[in-house]
C-alpha positions, -999 to +999 in steps of 0.1 A: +087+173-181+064+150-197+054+172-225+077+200-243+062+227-256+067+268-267+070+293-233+038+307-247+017+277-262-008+283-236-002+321-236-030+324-266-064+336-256-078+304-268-061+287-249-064+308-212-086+286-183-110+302-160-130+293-134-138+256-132-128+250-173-100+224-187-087+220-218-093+190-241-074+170-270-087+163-299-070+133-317-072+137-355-083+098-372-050+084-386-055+091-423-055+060-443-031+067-471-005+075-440-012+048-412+021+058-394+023+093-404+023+123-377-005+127-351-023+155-353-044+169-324-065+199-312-065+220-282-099+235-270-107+248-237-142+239-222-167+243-190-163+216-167-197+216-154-213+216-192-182+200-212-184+186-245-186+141-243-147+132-233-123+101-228-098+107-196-061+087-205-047+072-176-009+060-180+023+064-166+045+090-179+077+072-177+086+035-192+059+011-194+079-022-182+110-029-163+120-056-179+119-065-214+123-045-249+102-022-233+124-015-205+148+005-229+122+032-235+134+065-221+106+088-205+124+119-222+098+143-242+115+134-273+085+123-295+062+154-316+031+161-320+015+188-343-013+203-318-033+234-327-006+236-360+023+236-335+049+208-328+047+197-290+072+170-275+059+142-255+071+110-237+073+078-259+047+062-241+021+085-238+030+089-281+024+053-289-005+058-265-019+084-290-006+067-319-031+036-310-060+058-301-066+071-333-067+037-348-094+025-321-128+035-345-147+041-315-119+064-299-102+078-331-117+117-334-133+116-299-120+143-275-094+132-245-088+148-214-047+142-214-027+153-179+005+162-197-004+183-224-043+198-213-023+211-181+004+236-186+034+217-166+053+249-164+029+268-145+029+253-110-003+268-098-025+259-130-013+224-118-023+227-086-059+242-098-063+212-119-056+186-094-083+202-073-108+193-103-089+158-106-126+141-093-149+162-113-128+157-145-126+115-137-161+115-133-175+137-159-154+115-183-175+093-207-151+063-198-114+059-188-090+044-207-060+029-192-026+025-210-004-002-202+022+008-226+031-011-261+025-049-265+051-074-263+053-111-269+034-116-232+009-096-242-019-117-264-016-148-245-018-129-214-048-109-222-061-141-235-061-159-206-070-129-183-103-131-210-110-165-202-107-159-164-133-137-163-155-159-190-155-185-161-161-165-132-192-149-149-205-183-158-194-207-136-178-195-104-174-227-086-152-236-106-123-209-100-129-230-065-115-258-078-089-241-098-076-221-069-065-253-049-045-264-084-011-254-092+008-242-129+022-283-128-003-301-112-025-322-131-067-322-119-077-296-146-103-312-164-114-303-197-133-276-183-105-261-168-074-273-195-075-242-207-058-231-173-028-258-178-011-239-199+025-224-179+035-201-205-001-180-204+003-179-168+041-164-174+025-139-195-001-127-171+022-126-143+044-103-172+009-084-180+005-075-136+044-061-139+032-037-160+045+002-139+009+015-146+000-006-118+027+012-098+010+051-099-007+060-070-028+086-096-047+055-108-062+048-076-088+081-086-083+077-123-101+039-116-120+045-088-138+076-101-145+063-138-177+053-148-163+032-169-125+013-175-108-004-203-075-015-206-052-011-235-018-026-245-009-020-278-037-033-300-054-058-274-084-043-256-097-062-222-124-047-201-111-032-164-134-060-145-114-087-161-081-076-145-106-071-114-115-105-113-080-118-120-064-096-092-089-108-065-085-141-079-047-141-074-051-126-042-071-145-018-056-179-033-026-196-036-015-187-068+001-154-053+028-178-051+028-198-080+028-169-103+055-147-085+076-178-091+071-183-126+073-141-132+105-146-109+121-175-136+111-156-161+127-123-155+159-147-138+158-157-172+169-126-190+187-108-162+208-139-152+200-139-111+165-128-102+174-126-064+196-105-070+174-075-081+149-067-051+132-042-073+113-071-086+077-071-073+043-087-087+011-062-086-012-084-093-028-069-062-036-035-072-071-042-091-079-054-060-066-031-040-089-003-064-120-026-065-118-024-023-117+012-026-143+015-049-168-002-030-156+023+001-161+053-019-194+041-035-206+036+003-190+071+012-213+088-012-242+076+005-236+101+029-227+132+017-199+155+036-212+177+068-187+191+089-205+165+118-191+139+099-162+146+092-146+123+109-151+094+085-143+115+056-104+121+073-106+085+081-109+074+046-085+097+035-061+079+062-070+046+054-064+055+012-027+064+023-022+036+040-038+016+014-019+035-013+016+030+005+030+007-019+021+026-051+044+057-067+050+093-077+073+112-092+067+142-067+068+133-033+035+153-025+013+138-048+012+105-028-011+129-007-024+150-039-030+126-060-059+106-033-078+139-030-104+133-054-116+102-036-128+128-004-137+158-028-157+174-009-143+172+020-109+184+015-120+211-008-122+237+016-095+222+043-062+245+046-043+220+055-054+198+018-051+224-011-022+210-035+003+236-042+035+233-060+045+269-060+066+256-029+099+237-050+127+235-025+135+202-001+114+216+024+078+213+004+069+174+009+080+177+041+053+210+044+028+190+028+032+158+050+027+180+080-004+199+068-019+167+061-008+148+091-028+182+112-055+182+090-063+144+094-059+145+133-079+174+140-113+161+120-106+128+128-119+109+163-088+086+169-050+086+166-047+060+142-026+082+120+004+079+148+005+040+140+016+054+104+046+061+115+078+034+121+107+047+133+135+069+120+141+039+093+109+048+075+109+088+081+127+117+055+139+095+030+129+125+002+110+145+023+133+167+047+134+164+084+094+153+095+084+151+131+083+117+146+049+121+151+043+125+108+043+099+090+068+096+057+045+086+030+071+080+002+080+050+016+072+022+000+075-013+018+049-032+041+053-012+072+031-014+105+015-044+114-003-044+083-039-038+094-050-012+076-072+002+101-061-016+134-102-023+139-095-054+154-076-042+183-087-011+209-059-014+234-072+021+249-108+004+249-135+031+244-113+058+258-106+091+234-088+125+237-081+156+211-045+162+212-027+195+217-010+207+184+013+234+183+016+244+146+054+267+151+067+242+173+055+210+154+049+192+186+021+170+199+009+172+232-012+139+247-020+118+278-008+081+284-002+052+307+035+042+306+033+010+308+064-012+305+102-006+295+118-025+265+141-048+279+154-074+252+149-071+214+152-098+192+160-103+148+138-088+129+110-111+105+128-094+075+162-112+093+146-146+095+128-141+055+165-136+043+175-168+058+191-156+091+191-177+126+170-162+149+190-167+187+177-133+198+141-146+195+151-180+214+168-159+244+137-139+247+114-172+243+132-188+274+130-159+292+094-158+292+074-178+322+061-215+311+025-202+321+024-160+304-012-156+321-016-170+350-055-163+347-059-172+310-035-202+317-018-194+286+013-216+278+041-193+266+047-214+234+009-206+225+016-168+230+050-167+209+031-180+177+001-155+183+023-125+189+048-134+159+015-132+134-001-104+159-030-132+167-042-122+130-046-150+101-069-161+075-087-142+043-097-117+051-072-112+078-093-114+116-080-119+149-074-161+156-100-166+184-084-184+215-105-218+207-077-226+177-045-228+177-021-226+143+006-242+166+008-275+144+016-248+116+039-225+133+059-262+148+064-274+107+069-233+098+101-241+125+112-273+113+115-254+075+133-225+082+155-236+110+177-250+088+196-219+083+234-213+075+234-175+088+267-157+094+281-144+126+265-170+147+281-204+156+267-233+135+269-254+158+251-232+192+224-223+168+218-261+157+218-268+191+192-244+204+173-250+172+169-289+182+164-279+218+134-254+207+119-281+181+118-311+209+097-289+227+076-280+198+073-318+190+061-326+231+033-298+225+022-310+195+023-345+179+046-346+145+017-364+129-003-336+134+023-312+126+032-329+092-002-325+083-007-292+088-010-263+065+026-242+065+011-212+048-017-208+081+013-195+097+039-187+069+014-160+054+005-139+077+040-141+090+056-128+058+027-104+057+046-080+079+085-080+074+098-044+090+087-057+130+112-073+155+100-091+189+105-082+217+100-081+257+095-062+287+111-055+319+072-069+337+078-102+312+052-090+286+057-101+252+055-077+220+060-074+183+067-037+166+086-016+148+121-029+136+136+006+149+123+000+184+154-006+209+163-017+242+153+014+267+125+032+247+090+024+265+057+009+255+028+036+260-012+029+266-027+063+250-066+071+249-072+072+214-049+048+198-061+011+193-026+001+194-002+005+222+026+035+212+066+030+217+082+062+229+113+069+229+134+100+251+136+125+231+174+142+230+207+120+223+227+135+249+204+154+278+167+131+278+143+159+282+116+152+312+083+139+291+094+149+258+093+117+229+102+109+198+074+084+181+089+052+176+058+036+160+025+014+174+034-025+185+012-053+192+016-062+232-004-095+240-034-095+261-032-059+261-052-052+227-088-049+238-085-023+267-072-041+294-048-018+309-074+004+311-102-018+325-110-021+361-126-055+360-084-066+346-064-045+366-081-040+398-078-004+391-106+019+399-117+045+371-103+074+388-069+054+396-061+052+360-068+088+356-040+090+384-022+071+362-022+090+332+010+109+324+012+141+301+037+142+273+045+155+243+060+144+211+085+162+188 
């Protein structure tokens, strides 16, 4: 647990919540004659809705960095403080996040609201009591105060630059134009800029972003709901806009790339083979990530919750968990929990949304995954939640057995196509339906168009990142007719790079209109990675359909204008997306899904989904007659804005495709 403490701490009278009250720490100054001596807080319990002014701590309970001197710190409660006269255990971090605090003048004496020792741990439904007032508490908060951990030697010149950043953004933002199209080596700075040139800050700001607070999915509402945020490592203080502004700086240029590589040398550096330790990840892009969701909430307050609306309250709960798949909890149901506050007042009263964590055995994520999944589809006016889910890959990894239909939250990686939303594609046009839940059963029960059968799969993009050949993409290339649409007169070369990227590119991400063409990107994209020395494929067959694949590249577009083209127009959005494989259909269509899709399962057009659906026949042994498992949602092209469903495309009259529609149901 993050804090020890006596069985009956919390037992005194003092110290007993009711309705709608927390408990508050007061950190005692440090005493000047005994600058390192123990820390000495108070306990008091208060109203809520008439508290006393309060700081809320946001920090991560276990070690601040994972790599570094910091790295060795333990997230054991094996540190004490004296609280109310008695001697409580905490974590390390949160300790030396107390020990700073009292030092801060403006902080030290001021009253904190403190998750791990103003909630009693033990007692599982205080917890879940608190977490319910998680919004009221983060808002009613004079200002937030996040906690990277201790400093280390990245830390100064980090902040430091991080400082300037924002310095030149506030004064002179077209320059951070100029400095986005420069590089940590290249030369161009100027002496307005020079300040910029320096490698090693940049290495320490990349060191800064690897920070774990950036990991916890609790910030998201800690950040978002604050009124105010600063950010404190060790002694150096920066305001929460300045990491903002770095974040969105770092994200919608190319110095994503230049700083993972430096942070990459870096940490290669101490560990002795970087590549060899996929843990290693940059988050630079979580301010961002929090400043988008601000701006959504901000705009979701504007209208405040009415059952007739809410819709878009379950939808911004949905599109938080999606958002918020990347970030982490040590309980499983808190990547669910811990988003409540963000859509207060509408989960408040919704069964199917009240964090509990009576419930300990293997079984209660899973319980809590299903509840939500219910919750969100019956107040919401679309099925996007069931292109959350990706396949048995991606499904009860800590969570228990989950129905296919529910997605796993707890995993981590870039899963889906990686559109948030899927708002650029309505495969099922303007069509809706409510599904059929039964709650004992845990089935779904829906209408469809089957569509097409899977016929030929191909490598998946996470292959072909790792350096693989890709011979299962060339069979399914050649397969294809020269002319895919007839009508559209689409060349089959022109639909392979589209479907690859999902026919999205560009910041932000929007759907490449037919009138451009990345080709001359995707042709030099192929001439880099081709060059692959895979295993378990002849050398020699693959360099042979590789030079067979790049002359036709080179007829449909001149080298010249290949050479000159930008890589990364293709190569990011590509790499965007790493858990999909190609593949094809037994009518010749051309698709791009889930890397757990096989040969067999069958590509579904269902009212209510903007993406088409891969099913899969439910039952190893004995299919079962219109019973699926969900395989996940898939980009099919030219059947992403409603054409299977639209009469002036398929010749179909409105009441043929109702003939068409199939009932089935997913377990």
């Amino acid at each position: 647990m993050p804090a020890g403490r006596e069985p009956n701490f919390y037992d005194s009278d003092d110290l007993q919540l009711g309705h709608r009250q927390i408990r508050l720490l007061t950190i005692s100054p440090s005493p000047a004659s005994s600058h390192d001596g123990p820390i000495q807080c108070s306990l008091q319990v208060v109203d809520l809705d008439h508290p006393p002014e309060y700081y809320a701590l946001s920090y991560t309970w276990g070690v601040p960095a994972e790599y570094g001197p910091l790295s060795t710190m333990t997230d054991d409660s094996d540190c004490l403080i004296l609280c109310n006269t008695e001697a409580l255990t905490v974590t390390p971090n949160l300790h030396g996040a107390l020990r700073r605090l009292r030092h801060i003048p403006r902080l030290a004496g001021k009253a904190f609201w403190v998750d791990a020792v103003c909630i009693n741990q033990q007692d599982q439904k205080e917890r879940g009591d608190q977490v319910r007032l998680m919004a009221y508490i983060y808002r009613s908060a004079a200002s937030v105060v996040s906690w990277l951990g201790e400093e280390d030697e990245h830390t100064e010149p980090g902040f430091a630059l991080l400082r300037e950043l924002k310095s030149v953004s506030d004064r002179t933002p077209h320059l951070m134009q100029v400095l986005a199209g420069l590089s940590p080596d290249s030369g161009g700075y100027g002496e307005q800029l020079a300040v910029f040139s320096n490698r090693q800050a940049w290495v320490a700001v990349a060191h800064v972003f690897q920070r774990t607070y950036f990991t916890r999915a609790w910030i998201i509402q800690e950040v978002v709901l604050a009124p105010a945020v600063s950010v404190l490592c060790g002694c150096h203080e920066l305001p929460w806009s300045a990491m903002a502004e770095a974040s969105h700086f770092l994200s919608t240029s190319v110095w994503r790339h230049h700083l993972y590589g430096l942070f990459v040398d870096s940490v290669g550096s101490q560990l002795g083979h970087a590549e060899e330790h996929p843990a290693i990840s940059f988050r630079y892009q979580a301010p961002t990530t929090l400043r988008s969701t601000t701006k959504e909430y901000n705009k979701r307050q504007q209208q405040p919750y009415h059952p007739e609306n809410r819709h878009e309250w379950a939808r911004t709960l949905l599109y938080t968990l999606i958002k918020a798949r990347n970030f982490k909890t040590r309980d499983p149901r808190d990547k669910i929990y811990s988003l409540l506050g963000l859509v207060n007042e509408y989960a408040q009263d919704k069964p199917g949304l009240i964090p509990t964590y009576e419930l300990e055995d293997s079984h209660a994520a899973a319980a809590t995954y299903v509840d939500a999944a219910i919750q969100i589809l019956e107040d919401s006016d679309d099925l996007l939640l069931l292109s959350c889910v990706e396949g048995e890959t991606f499904q009860n990894r800590a969570t228990g057995r989950l129905p296919s239909w529910v997605p796993d939250w707890t995993f981590e990686g870039p899963i889906g196509l990686r559109v948030t939303g899927y708002e650029r594609y309505f495969a099922s046009g303007d069509s809706k339906q409510r599904p059929s839940i039964d709650r004992r059963a845990l089935t779904l029960s829906l209408r469809g168009i089957r569509l097409d059968r899977v016929t030929m799969v191909g490598e998946t993009k996470r292959d072909i990142l790792n350096g693989k050949p890709f011979p299962e993409w060339l069979d399914i290339f050649e397969s294809l007719d020269t002319l895919y649409d007839r009508v559209r007169a689409e060349h089959k070369l022109d639909v392979f790079w589209r479907t690859l990227i999902g026919n999205t590119a560009g910041y932000p991400p929007k759907l490449v209109p037919r009138s451009r063409s990345l080709g001359p990107s995707f042709a030099k994209w192929f001439h880099e990675v081709r060059w692959v020395r895979g295993q378990g494929h002849p050398q020699d067959e693959w360099d042979s359909r590789a030079d067979r694949f790049s002359d036709l590249l080179d007829q449909e577009w001149d080298p010249r204008i290949r050479d000159a083209a930008n890589v990364s127009d293709f190569a990011s959005p590509f790499a965007s997306s790493q858990h999909l494989r190609l593949f094809r259909t037994s009518e010749g269509y051309l698709g791009l899904g889930t890397e757990c899709l096989h040969v067999g399962d069958s590509v579904w057009i269902v009212p209510g989904s903007r993406v088409p659906l891969i099913l899969r026949t439910s039952g190893d042994d004995e299919p079962r007659e219109s019973r699926y498992r969900l395989v996940g949602g898939a980009y099919l092209h030219n059947f992403m804005e409603g054409e299977a469903l639209s009469p002036s495309v398929t010749g179909v009259t409105p009441r043929g495709v109702e003939m068409l529609m199939e009932s089935f149901t997913l377990e």
